[in-house]
C-alpha positions in Angstrom: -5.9 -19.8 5.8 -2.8 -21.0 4.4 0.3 -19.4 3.1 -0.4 -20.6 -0.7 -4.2 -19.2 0.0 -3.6 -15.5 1.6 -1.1 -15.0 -1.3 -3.3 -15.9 -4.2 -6.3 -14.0 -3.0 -3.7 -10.7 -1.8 -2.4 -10.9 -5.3 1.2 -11.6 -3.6 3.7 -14.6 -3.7 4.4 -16.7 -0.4 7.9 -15.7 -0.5 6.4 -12.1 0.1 4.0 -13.2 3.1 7.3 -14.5 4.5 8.7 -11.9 4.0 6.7 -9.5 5.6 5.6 -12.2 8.6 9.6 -11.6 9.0 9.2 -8.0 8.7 6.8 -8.0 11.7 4.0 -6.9 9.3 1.4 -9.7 10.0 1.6 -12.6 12.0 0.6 -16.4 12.0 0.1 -19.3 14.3 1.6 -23.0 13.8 -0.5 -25.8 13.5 0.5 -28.9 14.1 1.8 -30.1 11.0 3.9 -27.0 11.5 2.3 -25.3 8.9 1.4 -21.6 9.0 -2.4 -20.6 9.4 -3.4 -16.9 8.5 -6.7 -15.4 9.9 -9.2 -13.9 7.5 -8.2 -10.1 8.9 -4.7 -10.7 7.4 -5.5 -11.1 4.1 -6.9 -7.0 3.9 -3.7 -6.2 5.4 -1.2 -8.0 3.1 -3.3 -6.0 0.5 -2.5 -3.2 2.6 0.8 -4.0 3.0 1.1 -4.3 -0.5 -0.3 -0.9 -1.3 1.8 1.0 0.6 5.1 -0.8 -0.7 3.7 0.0 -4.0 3.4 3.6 -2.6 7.0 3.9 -1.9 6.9 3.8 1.7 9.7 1.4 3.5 8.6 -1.6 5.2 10.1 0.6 8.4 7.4 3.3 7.9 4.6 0.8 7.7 5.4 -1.2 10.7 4.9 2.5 12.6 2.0 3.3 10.8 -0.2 -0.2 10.9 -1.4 0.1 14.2 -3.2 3.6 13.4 -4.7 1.8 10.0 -6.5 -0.6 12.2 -8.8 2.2 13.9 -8.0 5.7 12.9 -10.8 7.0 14.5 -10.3 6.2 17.8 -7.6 7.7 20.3 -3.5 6.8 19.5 -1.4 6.5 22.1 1.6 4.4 21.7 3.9 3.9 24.3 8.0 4.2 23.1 7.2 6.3 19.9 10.3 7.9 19.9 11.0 11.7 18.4 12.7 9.8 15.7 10.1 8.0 14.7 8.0 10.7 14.2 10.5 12.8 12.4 10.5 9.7 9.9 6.9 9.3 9.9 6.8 13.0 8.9 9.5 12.8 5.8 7.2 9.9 4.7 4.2 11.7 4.3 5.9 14.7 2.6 7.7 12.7 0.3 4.0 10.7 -0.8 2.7 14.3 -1.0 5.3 15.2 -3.4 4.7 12.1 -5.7 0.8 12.3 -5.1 1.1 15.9 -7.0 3.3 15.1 -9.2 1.2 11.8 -10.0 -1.7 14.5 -10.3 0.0 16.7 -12.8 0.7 13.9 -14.9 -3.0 12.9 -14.7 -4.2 16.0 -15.7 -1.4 16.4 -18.8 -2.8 13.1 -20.4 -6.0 13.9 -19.8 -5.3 17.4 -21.8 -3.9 15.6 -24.4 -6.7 12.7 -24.9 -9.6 16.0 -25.3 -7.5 17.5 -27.5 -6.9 14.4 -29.7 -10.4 13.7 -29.4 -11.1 16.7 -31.0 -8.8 16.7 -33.8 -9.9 13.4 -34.2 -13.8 14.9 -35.0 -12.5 17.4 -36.7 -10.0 15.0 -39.0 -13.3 12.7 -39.5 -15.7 15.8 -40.4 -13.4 17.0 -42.9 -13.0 13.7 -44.9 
């Protein structure tokens, strides 16, 4: 698939496939015109990709983290993973829990707020 493609259908621009291809995110192989050529697999993770940047994590964190998105079920062992890493790794997912609540509190607010203006709004209409 090529660049113009995968971006279209993952809802990104080329300049951001580039820019994660630089980023070490995905990958791509050269064909002979030199252009790049994306397999179908790298499509879900530029929407991935694109998720968690839109989650707030840095393209840092997600590097670490894509190889246990591929098969979370199955045993992790990655060689060099450094104390570091995992310190950062662990800042990252308590910083998304903070905003996930905080997300949720807002969620439940509005949705406070749409019942009761839904029923003021039958009460405003039965009292015309």
């Amino acid at each position: 698939m090529r660049i113009g493609d995968l971006a279209a259908q993952a809802g990104a621009s080329p300049r951001q496939v580039r820019f994660y291809e630089a980023k070490g995110l995905i990958t791509s192989i050269r064909g002979p015109n030199n252009y790049r050529d994306y397999s179908e697999a790298t499509l879900g993770r530029v929407q991935q990709i694109r998720e968690l940047l839109n989650a707030g994590l840095s393209t840092q964190a997600i590097r670490a983290i894509l190889p246990c998105l591929e098969s979370p079920r199955d045993p992790i062992v990655f060689e060099g993973v450094t104390p570091e890493t995992v310190a950062a790794l662990e800042r990252e997912r308590d910083r998304l829990t903070e905003r996930i609540d905080v997300l949720a509190r807002n969620r439940d607010a509005i949705a406070d707020y749409l019942t009761e203006l839904r029923g003021r709004a039958t009460w405003s209409a039965a009292n015309r």
